[in-house]
N, C-alpha and C positions, 0 to 999 in steps of 0.2 A: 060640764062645769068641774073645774079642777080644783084641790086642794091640799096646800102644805101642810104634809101633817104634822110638823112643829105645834100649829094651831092648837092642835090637843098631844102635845107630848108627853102630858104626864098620865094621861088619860089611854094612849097608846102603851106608853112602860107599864100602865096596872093591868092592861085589859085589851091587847088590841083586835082580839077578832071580835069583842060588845062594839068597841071603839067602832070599830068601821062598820060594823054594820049600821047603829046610829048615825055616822054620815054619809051611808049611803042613802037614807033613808029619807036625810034632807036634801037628798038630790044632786050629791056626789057622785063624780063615774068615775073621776080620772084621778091618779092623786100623784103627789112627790113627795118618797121616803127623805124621809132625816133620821139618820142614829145606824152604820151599817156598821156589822164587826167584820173586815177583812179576814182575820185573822181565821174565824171559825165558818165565816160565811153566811152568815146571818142579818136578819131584818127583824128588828123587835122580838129576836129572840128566838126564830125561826129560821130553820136551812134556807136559802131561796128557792127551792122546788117547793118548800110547802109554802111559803108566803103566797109563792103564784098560783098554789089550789085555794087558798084564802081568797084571794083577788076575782079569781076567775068562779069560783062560788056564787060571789055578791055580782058578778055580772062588770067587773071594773076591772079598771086597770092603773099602770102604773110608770108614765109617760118620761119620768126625771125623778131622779135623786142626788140628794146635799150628801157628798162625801168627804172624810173628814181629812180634807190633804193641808190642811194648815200645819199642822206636824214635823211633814216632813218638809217644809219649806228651804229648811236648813240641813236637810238630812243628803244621802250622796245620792246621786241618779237611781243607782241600781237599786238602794233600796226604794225608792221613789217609785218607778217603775216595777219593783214586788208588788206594790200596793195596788198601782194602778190597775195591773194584771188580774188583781182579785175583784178589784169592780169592774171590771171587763164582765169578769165571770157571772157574778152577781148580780149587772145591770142586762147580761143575755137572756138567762133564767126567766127573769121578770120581764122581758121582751118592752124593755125601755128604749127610749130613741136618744134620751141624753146622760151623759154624766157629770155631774155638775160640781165646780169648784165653791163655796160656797163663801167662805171666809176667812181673815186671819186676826190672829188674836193681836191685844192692844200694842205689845213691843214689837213687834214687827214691824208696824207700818211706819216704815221710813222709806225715802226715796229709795236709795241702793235695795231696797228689799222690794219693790215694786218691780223694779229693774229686775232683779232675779228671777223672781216670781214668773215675769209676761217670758223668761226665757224656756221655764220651766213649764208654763201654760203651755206653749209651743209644741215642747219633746211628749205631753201628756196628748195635745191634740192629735200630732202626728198619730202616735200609739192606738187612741182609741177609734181615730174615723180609719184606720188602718184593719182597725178590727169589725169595722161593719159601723159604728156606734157614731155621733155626734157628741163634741163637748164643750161646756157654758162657763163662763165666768159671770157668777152674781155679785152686783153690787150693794153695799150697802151706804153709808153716807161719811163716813172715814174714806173713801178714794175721794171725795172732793175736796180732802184737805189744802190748804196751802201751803206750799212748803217752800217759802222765797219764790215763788211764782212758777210752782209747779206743782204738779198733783196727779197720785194715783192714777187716775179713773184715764188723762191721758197719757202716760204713760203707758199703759193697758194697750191703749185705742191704737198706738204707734206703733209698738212695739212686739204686739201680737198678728200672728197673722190671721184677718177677717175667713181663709179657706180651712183653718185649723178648728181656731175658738171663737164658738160664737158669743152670744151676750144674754142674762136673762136680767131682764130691767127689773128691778123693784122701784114702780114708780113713787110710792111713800118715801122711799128715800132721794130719789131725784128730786121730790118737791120740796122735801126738806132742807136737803143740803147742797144741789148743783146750784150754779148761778144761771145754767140752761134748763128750759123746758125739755119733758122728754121727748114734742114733736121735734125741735132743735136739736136734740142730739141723734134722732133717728134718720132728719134731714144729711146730717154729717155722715152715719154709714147705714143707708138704707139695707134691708135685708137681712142684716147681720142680731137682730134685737128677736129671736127665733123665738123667747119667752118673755111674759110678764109676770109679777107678782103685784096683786090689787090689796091694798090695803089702805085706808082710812088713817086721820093726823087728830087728833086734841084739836080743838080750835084757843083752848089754851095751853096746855102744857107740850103740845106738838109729840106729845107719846103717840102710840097707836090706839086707836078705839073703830068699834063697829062700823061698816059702813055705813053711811048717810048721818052721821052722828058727827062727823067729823067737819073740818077745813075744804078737802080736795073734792072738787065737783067734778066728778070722774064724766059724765055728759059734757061738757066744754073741754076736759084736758086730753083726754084718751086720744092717743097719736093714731093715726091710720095703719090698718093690720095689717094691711098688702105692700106699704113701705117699709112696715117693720122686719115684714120677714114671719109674722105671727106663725108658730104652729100650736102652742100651750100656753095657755094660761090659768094661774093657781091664787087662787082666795088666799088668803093668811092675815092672822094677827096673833103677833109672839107674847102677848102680854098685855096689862090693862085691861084685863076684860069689866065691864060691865058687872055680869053675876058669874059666869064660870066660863071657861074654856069653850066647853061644848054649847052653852047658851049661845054664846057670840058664835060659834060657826053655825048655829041655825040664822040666826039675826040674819048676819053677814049671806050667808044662802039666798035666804026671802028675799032681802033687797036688790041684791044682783040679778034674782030673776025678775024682778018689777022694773028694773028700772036701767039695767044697764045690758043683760046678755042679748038684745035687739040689736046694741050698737055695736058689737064686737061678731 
């Protein structure tokens, strides 16, 4: 059972070896960092050689990480690729299997920047499965914008190559904001959807909230693993908790083992 540890990021910045070991404890093994410093080479504040004696301590590991290349979107190749270079580094250490694009900030997201982006997804993909590694582009629900009858997410789909970048679903956002199901879009390119992110919707305010608490009946929507290409999949909820961060990743824990890790 996997987890974005976004989930408790504030909780990870105060504290991340309590941190983790309370979500090993609720039955965490796998997780995907968020927050890396190229620059110093670090994970919550740690070299990656120790983060991976952290890891390998609690008996887990550390499958995917959100790196922060939204930055250089507009930045020149070369320095693009210094970056990327460092998460090579950094995602070896931790003997991760993906590197993962995570996001771009609100002024970006315009057409011609989508366009640049899947060019740049490309030369990052090249780079990183060149180096041993796999790489993801995550969605959130800004690529289903419409934009005079276009949008993101296919832009993405077209424009990247499926052998380069794969895809990590967050299906709370698919349900939120595509006008497809995620079976529907993984019909469209089977194999390529190599990650999930599971999270729960508000039944009214369509924020995030705890599993089973929520809108999305993950038992009737959950697309088939073997079409998607499944090899990771990570629990998360970035906000809205209930009572605390770490409450809701136990909640979120419990429930998925009652009721849904049978069907995946």
């Amino acid at each position: 059972m996997g987890l974005q540890l976004f989930s408790v990021n504030e909780d990870m910045t105060k504290d991340p070896i309590g941190t983790l070991k309370a979500v090993t404890a609720m039955g965490y093994e796998n997780f995907e960092t968020f927050g890396f410093d190229g620059t110093k080479g670090t994970f919550y504040g740690y070299k990656s050689s120790e983060f991976k004696h952290i890891l390998e301590d609690l008996q887990s590991t550390a499958s995917s990480g959100h790196f922060g290349f939204s930055s250089y979107l507009e930045k020149s190749d070369d320095e693009l690729m210094r970056f990327v270079d460092q998460c090579i580094e950094g995602a070896r250490v931790l003997d991760m299997k993906y590197i993962t694009w995570p996001w771009i900030a609100p002024e970006q997201r315009t057409i011609n920047n989508y366009k640049l982006m899947s060019g740049k997804l490309n030369r990052i993909g090249e780079r990183v499965n060149a180096a041993g590694l796999g790489f993801a582009y995550h969605n959130h629900g800004f690529e289903f914008q419409d934009h005079g009858g276009e949008n993101g997410f296919d832009i993405i789909l077209k424009e990247t190559d499926p052998a380069l970048v794969k895809l990590q679903m967050d299906i709370y956002w698919v349900m939120h904001s595509s006008k497809r199901s995620p079976r529907e879009l993984i019909k469209e390119q089977p194999g390529r959807y190599v990650m999930w992110h599971i999270k729960d919707m508000d039944k009214i305010t369509k924020d995030y909230t705890e599993l089973g608490k929520g809108s999305i009946d993950y038992a009737k929507i959950l697309p088939d693993y073997a079409e998607s290409g499944l090899e990771f999949y990570f629990l998360e909820q970035g906000g809205n908790y209930t009572h605390s961060p770490m409450k809701s990743a136990a909640d979120n824990a419990d429930y998925f083992v009652k009721h849904l890790q049978k069907i995946i």
